[in-house]
C-alpha positions in Angstrom: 3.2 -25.9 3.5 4.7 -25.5 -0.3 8.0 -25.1 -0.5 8.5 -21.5 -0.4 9.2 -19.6 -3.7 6.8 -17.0 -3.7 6.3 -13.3 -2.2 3.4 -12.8 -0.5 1.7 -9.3 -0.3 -1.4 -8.3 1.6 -3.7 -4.9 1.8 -6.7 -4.0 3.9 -8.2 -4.1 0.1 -6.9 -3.7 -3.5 -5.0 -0.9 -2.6 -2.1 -2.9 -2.4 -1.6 -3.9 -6.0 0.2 -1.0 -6.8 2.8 -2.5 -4.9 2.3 -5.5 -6.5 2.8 -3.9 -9.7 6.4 -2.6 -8.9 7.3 -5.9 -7.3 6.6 -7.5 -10.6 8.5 -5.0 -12.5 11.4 -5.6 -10.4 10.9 -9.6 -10.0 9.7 -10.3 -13.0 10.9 -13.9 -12.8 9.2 -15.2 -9.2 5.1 -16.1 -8.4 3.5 -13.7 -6.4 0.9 -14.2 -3.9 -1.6 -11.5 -2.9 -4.8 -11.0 -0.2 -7.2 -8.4 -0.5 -8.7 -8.2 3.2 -11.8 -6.3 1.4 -14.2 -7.9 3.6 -12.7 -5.8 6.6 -11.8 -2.3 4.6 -10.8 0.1 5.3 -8.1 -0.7 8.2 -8.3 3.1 8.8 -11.2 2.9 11.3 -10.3 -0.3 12.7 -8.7 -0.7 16.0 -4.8 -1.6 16.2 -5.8 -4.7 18.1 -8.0 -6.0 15.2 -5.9 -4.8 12.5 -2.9 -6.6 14.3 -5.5 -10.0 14.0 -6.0 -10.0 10.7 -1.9 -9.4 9.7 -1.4 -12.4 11.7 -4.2 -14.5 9.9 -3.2 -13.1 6.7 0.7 -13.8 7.1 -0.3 -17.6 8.3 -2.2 -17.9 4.7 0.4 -16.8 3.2 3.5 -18.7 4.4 1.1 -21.6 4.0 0.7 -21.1 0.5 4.7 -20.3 0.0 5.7 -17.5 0.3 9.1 -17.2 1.5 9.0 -13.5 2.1 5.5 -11.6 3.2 5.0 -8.0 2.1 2.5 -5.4 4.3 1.2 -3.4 1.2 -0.6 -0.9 3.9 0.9 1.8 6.0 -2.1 1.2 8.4 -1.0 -2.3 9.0 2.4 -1.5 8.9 1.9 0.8 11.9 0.1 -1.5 13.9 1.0 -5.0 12.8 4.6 -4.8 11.9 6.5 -5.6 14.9 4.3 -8.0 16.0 4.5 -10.0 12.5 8.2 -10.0 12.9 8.0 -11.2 16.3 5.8 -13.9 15.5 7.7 -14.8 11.9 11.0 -16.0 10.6 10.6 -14.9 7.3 11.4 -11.6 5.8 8.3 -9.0 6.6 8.8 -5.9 4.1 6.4 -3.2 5.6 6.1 0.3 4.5 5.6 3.9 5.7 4.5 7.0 4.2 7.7 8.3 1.7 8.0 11.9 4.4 11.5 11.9 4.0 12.1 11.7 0.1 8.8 14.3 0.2 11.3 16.8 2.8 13.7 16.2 0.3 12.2 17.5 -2.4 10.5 20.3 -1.2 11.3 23.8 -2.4 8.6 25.5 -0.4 9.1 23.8 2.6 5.8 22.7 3.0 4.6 18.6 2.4 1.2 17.4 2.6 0.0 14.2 3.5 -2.5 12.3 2.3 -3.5 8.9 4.2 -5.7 7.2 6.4 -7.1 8.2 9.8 -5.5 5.1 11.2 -1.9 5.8 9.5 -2.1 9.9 10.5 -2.8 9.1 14.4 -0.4 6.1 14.6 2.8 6.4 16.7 4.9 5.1 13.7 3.9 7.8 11.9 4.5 10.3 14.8 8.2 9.2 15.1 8.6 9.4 10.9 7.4 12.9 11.2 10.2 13.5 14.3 12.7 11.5 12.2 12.9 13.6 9.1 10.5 16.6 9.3 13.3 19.2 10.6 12.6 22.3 9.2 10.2 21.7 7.1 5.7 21.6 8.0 4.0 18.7 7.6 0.1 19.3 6.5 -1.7 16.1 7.1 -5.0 15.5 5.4 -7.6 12.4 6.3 -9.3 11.1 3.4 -12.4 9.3 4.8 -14.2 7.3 1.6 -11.1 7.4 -0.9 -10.2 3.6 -0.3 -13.5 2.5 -0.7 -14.2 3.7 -4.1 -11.2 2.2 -4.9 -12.2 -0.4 -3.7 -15.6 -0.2 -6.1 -13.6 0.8 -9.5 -14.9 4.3 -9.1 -11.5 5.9 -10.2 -12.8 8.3 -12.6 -16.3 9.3 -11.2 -18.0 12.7 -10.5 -18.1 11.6 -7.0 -14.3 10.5 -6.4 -13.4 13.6 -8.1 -15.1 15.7 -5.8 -13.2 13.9 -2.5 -9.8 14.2 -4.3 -10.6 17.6 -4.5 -11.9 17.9 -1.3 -8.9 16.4 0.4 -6.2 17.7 -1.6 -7.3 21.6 -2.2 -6.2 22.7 1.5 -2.9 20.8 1.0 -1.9 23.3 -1.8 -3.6 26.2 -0.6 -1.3 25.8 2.7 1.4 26.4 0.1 1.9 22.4 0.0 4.4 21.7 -2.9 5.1 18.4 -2.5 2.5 16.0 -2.0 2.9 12.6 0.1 0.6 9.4 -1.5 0.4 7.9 2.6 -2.1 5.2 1.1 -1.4 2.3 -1.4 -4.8 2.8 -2.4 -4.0 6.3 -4.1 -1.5 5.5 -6.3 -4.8 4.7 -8.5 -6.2 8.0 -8.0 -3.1 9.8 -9.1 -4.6 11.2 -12.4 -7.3 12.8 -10.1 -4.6 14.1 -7.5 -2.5 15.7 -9.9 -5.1 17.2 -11.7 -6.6 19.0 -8.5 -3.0 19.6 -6.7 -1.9 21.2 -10.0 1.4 20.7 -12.5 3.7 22.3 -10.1 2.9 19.8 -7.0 5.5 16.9 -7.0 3.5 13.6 -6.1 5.2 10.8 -4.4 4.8 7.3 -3.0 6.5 4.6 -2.0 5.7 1.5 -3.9 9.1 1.3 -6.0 10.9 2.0 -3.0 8.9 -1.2 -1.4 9.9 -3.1 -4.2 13.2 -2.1 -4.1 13.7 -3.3 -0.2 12.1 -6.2 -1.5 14.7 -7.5 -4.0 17.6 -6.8 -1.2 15.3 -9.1 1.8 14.5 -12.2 -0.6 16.5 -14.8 0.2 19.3 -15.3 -2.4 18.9 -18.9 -3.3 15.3 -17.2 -4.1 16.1 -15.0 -6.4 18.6 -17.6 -8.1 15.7 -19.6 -9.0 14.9 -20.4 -12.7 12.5 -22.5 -12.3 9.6 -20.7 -11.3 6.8 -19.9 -13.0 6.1 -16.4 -12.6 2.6 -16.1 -12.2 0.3 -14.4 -10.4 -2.1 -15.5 -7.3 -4.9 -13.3 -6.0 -7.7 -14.0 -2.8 -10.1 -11.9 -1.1 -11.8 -12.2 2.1 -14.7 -10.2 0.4 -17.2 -11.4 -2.6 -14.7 -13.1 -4.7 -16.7 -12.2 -8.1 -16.9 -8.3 -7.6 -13.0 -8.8 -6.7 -12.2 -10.0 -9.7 -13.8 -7.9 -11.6 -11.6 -4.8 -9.8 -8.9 -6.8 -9.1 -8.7 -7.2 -13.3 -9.2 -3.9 -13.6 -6.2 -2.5 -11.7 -4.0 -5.5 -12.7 -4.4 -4.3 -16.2 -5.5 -7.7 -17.5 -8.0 -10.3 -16.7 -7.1 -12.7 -13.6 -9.5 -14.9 -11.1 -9.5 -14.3 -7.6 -10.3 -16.9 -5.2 -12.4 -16.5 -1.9 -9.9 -16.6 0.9 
């Protein structure tokens, strides 16, 4: 094992790059490792059992590799996986969950919608987030079977993504939704598309700066002290590592290789 002065970050896909992406702006000092599990995506129709698996396997390549910190970029994983990687692990595990309670916050209408996974939307974690913080206000949950996988291919702009985004998020706002929950890292790339269809008076939020954010306060401090690091980034996929890097580039912002996991 490398001596550990890295964060590692994982996804069900590339989804989890918009993570990445704030954890860069808020480390910009330390090397970052991240997995793309694309060869099994979406998590959202995977059992908790299996999805529990692969965290494990993924969290082992990590820490192997060096990170001293291990990030679950998916609130699907998170929901399944979580615990059981923090059993299992001594290291800071930084999950996430769908932002409901900033979302409750900032409603005016009283009304949120959800957009997420199947998995995330019947997990008990998310049950006891909607308990937590709901009160008052209605919580409008919306599935959105196919959006991960044409992030997944690039397709962020296409006729046919456009017509899911609208699909998905056009009952949100007719339910008098004002305030619209991001419940996937995979949609943070599709915001263009979401606010378009939701409309200039829907407020859209996720949770990827907050992530970042929990980061920075879990690294170890002799960690963040370092100087010495070179702050690059690392990619891998568990899917065809050429079509990876071609989206993986794409979402980064600039070009990077991708190794097969």
């Amino acid at each position: 094992m490398r001596n550990p002065s890295a964060i590692g970050v994982f996804d069900s896909g590339v989804g989890g790059l918009s993570v990445l992406k704030h954890i860069r702006a808020q480390l910009p000092r330390l090397p970052l490792l991240y997995v793309a599990d694309s060869a099994h995506v979406p998590y959202g129709d995977k059992t908790p059992d299996y999805i529990r698996e692969r965290s494990v396997a993924l969290t082992e390549f990590l820490q192997r590799g060096g990170a001293a910190a291990v990030v679950i970029a998916c609130n699907t994983a998170t929901a399944a996986a979580a615990a059981t990687l923090r059993e299992r692990f001594e290291i800071p595990i930084i999950a996430m969950e769908p932002a409901v309670k900033p979302a409750v916050t900032a409603t005016r209408s009283g009304i949120v919608g959800v957009l997420a996974t199947v998995g995330t939307i019947e997990s008990a974690r998310f049950a006891a987030l909607l308990e937590q913080y709901a009160g008052d206000v209605e919580i409008v949950t919306q599935a959105c079977p196919g959006l991960v996988e044409q992030v997944e291919a690039g397709e962020l702009t296409s006729a046919a993504t456009r017509e899911l985004v609208a699909r998905y998020t056009r009952p949100l706002v007719e339910r008098g939704a004002d305030t619209i929950v991001l419940g996937c890292t995979h949609y943070p790339f599709l915001r263009p598309l979401i606010a378009a269809a939701a409309g200039s008076s829907v407020q859209l939020i996720d949770t990827g700066e907050a992530v970042a954010r929990q980061v920075v306060r879990r690294v170890p401090e002799a960690l963040l002290g370092r100087i010495d690091s070179t702050p690059d980034e690392r990619f891998w996929t568990s899917g065809d590592a050429r079509s990876a890097q071609r989206i993986v580039s794409q979402l980064w912002g600039r070009p990077v290789a991708v190794h097969a996991l």
